[in-house]
N, C-alpha and C positions, 0 to 999 in steps of 0.2 A: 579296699575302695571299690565301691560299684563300677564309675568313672573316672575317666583320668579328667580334668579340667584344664583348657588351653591356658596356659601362664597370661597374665595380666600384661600389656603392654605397660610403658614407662607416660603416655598419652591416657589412657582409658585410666590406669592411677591416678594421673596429676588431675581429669576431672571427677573423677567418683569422688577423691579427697576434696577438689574444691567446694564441692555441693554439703559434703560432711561437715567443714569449718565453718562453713554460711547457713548451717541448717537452719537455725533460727531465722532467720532474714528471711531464707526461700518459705518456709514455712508462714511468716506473719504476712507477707503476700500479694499484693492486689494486682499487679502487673501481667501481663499473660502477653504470649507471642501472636497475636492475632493478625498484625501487618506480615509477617513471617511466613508462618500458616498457610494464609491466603495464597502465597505464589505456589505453594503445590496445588491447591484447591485450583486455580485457573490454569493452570499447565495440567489439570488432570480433566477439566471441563472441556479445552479446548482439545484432548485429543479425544475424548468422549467423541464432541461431534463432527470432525473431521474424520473418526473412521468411520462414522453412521453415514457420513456422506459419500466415502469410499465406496460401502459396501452398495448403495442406495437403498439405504433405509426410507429415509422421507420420502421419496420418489414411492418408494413401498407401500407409503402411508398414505396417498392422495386418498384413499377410501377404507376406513378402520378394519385392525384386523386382530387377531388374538397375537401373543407372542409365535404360537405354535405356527399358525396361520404366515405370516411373516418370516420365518425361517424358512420355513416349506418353500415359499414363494422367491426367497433369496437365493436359496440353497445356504442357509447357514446354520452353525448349532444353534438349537434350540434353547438347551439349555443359559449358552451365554447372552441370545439375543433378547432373552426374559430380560434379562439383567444389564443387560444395554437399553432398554426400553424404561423399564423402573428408574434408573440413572438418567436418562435422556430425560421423564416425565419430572423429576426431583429438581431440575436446572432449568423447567418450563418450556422444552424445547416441545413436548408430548402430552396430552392430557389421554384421562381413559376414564370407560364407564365399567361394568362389571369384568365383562368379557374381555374388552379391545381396547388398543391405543389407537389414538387418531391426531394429527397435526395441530399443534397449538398456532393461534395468529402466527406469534413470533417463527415457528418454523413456515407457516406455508406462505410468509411475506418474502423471506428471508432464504431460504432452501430447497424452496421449488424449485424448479428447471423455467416452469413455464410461466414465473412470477418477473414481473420485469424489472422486478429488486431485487434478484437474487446473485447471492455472494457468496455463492458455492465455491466457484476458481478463484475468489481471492482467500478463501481459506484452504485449499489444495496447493495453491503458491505459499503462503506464508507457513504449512504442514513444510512443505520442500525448504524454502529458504531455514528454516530452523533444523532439519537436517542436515543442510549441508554447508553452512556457516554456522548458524552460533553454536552447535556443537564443538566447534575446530577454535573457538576461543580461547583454551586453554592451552590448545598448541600454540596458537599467533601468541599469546600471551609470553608463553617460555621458549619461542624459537623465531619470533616474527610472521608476518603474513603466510597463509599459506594457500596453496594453488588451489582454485576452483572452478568452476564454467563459469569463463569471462568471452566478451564477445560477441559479435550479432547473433549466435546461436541461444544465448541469454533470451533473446529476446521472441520465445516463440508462442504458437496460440494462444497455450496458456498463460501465458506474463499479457499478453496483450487482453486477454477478457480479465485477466483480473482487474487491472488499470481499467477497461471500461465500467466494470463493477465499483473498484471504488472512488470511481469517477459520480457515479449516482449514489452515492454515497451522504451525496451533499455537497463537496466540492462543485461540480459541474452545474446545481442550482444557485448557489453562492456566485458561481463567474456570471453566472449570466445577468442577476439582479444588481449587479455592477455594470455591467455592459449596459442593461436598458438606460441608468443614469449617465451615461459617457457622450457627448454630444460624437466627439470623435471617430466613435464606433459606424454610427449611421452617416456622415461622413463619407466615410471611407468606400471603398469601390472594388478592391481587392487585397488578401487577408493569406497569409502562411502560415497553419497549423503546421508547426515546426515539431516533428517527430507524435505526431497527434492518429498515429496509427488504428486507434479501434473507432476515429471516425465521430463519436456523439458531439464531441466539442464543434467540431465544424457545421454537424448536424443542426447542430444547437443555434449555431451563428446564421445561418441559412433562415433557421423559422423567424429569429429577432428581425433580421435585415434579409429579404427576400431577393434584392439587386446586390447583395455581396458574391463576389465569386472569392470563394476559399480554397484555396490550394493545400490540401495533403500532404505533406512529406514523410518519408518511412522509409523501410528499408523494404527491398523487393519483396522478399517471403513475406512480411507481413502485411505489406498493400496487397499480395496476390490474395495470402490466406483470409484476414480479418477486414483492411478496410473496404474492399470491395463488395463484401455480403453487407454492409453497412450503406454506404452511399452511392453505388452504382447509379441510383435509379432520380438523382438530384442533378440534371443538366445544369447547377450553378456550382457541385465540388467537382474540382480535377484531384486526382490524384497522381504524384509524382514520386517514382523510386528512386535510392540513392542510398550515400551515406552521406550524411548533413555534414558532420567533417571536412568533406575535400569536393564533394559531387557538387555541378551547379543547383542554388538554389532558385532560380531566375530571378524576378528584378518586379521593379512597378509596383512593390507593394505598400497601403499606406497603413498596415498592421501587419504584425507579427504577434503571432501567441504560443508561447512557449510554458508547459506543463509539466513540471518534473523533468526534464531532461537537463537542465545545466547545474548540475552535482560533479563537480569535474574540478580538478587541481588549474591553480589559478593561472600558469600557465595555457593551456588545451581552452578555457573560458573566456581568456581575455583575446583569445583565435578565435572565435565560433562568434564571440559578439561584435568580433569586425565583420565577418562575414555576414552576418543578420545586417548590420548598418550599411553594406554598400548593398545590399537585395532593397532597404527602405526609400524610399519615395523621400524629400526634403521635407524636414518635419513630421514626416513618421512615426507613428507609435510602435513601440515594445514593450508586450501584457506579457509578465512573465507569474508565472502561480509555483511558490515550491514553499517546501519546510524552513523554517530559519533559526535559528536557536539564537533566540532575545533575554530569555530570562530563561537557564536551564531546568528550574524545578517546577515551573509550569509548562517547560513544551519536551518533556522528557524522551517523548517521542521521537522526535527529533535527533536529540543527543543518544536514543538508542540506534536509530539509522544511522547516524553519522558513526558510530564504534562498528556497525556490521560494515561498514565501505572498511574501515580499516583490519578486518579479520581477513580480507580474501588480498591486501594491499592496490587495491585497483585505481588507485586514484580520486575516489570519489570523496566530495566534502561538500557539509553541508553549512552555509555562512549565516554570521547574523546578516538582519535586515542592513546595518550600517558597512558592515566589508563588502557585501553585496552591490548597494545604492557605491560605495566606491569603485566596484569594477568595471559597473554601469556606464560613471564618469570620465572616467582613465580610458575609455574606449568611444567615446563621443557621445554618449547621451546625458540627457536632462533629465533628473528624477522627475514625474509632476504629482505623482501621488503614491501614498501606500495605503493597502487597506487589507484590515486583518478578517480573515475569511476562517479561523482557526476553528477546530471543534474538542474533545477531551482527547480522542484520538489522531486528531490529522491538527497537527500547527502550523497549519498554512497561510502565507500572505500574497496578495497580488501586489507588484510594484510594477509601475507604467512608469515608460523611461517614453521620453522626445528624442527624436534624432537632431543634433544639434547641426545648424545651419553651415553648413561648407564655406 
């Protein structure tokens, strides 16, 4: 024998045999793995351009350049930068004329630095979060949650531009064309961006209602780091550090807006929404915007957030609209409205609770 042949496992038999008995079957045919497929296809697309954005590619590209050209200027090989670019131009991120590739719409709306859409750090955060959770799925899976960076340290530059990024996303235009119609909003006199750290929501409430004073809540690092290069310069935002947990939140206010932040076991939630109710004014609103899983095979999203809070066991959960509007109740407020603000990727709903009358 020329080679020895590794022996056949008792698995790679039972399916080489399975395909041989059905041969006919697989052979007449029409069915193809195409849903299947597809998830390598986008887990190979998405680290395409997450490492183009590592390396700064597109930043490379503000002004076309050959592959050669662009390496040179990176310092990277050549050889694979050709081939990161043809790849990049194939998924529409790059177009190119003879010589050079240069910035399609889609990347230089989207990938520039100096584009005021751009969603760079929320692809640099969700590169990290798929490293360091959903990888470990298989462990939480056969041993239970496992240990990860939990804690205000979570919460740093980058988590907080990402959250601004995909705050302009569309969520943050969606809050607000709710708010112009809310008699409530204009109203009101003073307002708690409750963990509203990178600052645009408040920003946002400032230009609707120019006499609102909006108070900031965050955690120190982040009001030093993020919200202060944001609102400093608006004599109507204060900004106030803490931990909204236990620190005072002050008082007088006749809104509350709370954004992604009450993903917390129902315990820790039904503490934080007493605490929001004695900071409200009598009759008070509470705008709260988060993910809800109402119908799972349309907010799938969702139900994948809600299984990454159980990979690292932190507590975190994501409710339907209905257990929600109940924790709401169970802690003194009035549902008065919901309204669904969802998109194919974000299943978000706003639900305004009243503070019921003492």
């Amino acid at each position: 024998m020329l080679f020895d042949r590794e022996p056949i496992t008792s698995k790679v038999r039972y399916l080489l045999e399975n395909v041989k008995n059905n041969f006919d079957q697989v052979l007449e045919s029409n069915i193809t793995p195409r849903d299947i497929r597809k998830l390598s296809l986008y887990t190979d697309a998405f680290y395409v351009v997450s490492s183009a954005l590592e390396v700064g590619l597109f930043q490379g590209l503000t002004e076309p350049k050959s592959p050669l050209e662009l390496a040179n200027t990176l310092g990277l090989n050549p050889v694979v930068t050709e081939k990161l670019c043809k790849a990049l131009a194939s998924l529409g991120y790059l177009d190119r004329d003879d010589k050079s590739y240069y910035l399609s719409d889609l990347a230089r709306t989207f990938l520039v630095e100096s584009s005021p859409f751009y969603q760079g750090n929320l692809m640099k955060l969700m590169k990290k979060t798929r490293e360091q959770r959903w990888s470990c799925l298989v462990t939480a899976l056969k041993n239970g949650p496992v240990s990860v960076q939990s804690g205000p340290q979570v919460f740093d530059e980058l988590f907080s531009l990402a959250m601004a990024e995909a705050a302009i996303g569309g969520s943050l235009q969606k809050t607000i064309r709710l708010l112009r119609d809310l008699p409530e909003f204009y109203k009101a006199r003073r307002c708690l961006d409750l963990g509203g750290g990178h600052g645009l929501y408040a920003l946002a409430f400032s230009k609707l209602h120019p006499e609102l004073e909006v108070v900031v809540f965050d955690l120190p690092h982040v009001i030093n780091s993020v919200t202060n290069k944001v609102v400093s310069d608006s004599d109507k935002i204060i900004m106030k550090s803490g931990d909204f947990n236990r620190d005072d939140l002050g008082k007088d206010y006749d809104l509350v807006f709370a954004s992604d932040v009450l993903y917390r076991e129902e315990t820790s939630i039904l503490h934080l929404l007493g605490r929001i109710r004695d900071c409200l004014n009598q009759e008070g609103l509470l705008i709260c915007k988060h993910y809800h899983i109402d119908n799972p095979s349309a907010d799938s999203s969702a139900v994948l957030f809600d299984l990454m809070f159980s990979i690292s066991g932190n507590g975190g959960t994501v409710y339907s609209s209905a257990n929600f509007c109940n924790l709401l109740e169970s802690s003194g407020f009035s549902v008065v409205r919901i309204e669904d603000i969802s998109s194919p990727v974000s299943p978000s709903k706003i639900i305004i609770a009243r503070k019921v009358r003492e």
